[in-house]
C-alpha positions, 0 to 999 in steps of 0.5 A, spaced: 853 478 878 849 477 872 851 477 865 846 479 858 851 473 856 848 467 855 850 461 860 853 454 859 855 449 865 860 444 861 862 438 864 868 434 863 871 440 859 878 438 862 879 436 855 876 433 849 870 433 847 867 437 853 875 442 853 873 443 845 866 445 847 868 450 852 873 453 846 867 454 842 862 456 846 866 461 848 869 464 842 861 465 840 861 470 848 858 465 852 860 466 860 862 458 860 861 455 866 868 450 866 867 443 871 871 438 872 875 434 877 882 435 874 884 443 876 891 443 873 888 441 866 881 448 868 887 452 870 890 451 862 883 451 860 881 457 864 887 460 862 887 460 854 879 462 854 881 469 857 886 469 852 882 469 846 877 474 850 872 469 853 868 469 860 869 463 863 868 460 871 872 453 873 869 449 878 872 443 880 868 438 882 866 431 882 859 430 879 858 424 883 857 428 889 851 430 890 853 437 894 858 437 888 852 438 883 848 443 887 855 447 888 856 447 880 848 449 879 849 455 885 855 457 883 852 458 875 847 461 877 850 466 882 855 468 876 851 468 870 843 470 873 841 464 869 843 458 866 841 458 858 844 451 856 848 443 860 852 440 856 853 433 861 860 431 857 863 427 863 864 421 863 868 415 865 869 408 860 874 402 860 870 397 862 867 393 857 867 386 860 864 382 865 869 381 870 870 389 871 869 389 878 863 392 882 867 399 884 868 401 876 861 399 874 858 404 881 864 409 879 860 409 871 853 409 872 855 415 877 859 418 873 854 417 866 848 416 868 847 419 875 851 425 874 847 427 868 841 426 871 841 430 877 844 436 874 838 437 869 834 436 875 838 441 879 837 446 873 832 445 869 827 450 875 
């Protein structure tokens, strides 16, 4: 179902920087493509868009899955016809010493680097 909104995919928008951005672009008409691994916190999210008369889509999905990534993309495009903005939010911190263990330092780049990297590759045709 296409939208003449325009549409935004925003990561990490169960809560932050990511959950204020989805506020916002929202509140400025845009269909809101909400995703996220934690579901209760998109359900709120969700929830308090449509309050305020937003357009929203939740999708929960872990950005370190490739399959995850397509889905999002497919998903977006399939709701709002078009894709007219990514903002790679999500991200995972904490582990700022050497010893941090090699599963948390694959889990980072994953979610940081990797992440990030694949969806604009997925969006960008």
């Amino acid at each position: 179902m296409a939208t003449p909104r325009p549409v935004a995919i925003v990561t990490g928008a169960s809560s932050g920087i990511g959950r204020a951005t989805a506020l916002s672009l929202a509140s400025r008409g845009w269909l809101v493509v909400v995703v996220a691994r934690r579901a209760q916190q998109l359900a709120e999210l969700k929830d308090l868009i449509r309050s305020r008369g937003g357009n929203v889509l939740v999708i929960v999905a872990d950005l370190t899955k490739l399959k995850d990534i397509e889905s999002v993309v497919e998903q977006a495009r399939v709701a709002g016809g078009r894709i007219d903005a990514l903002l790679n939010i999500a991200g995972v911190g904490g582990m700022n010493q050497v010893m941090t263990p090699d599963a948390d330092v694959q889990l980072m780049l994953a979610t940081n680097l990797l992440a990030p990297i694949r969806l604009m590759r997925a969006v960008i045709p």
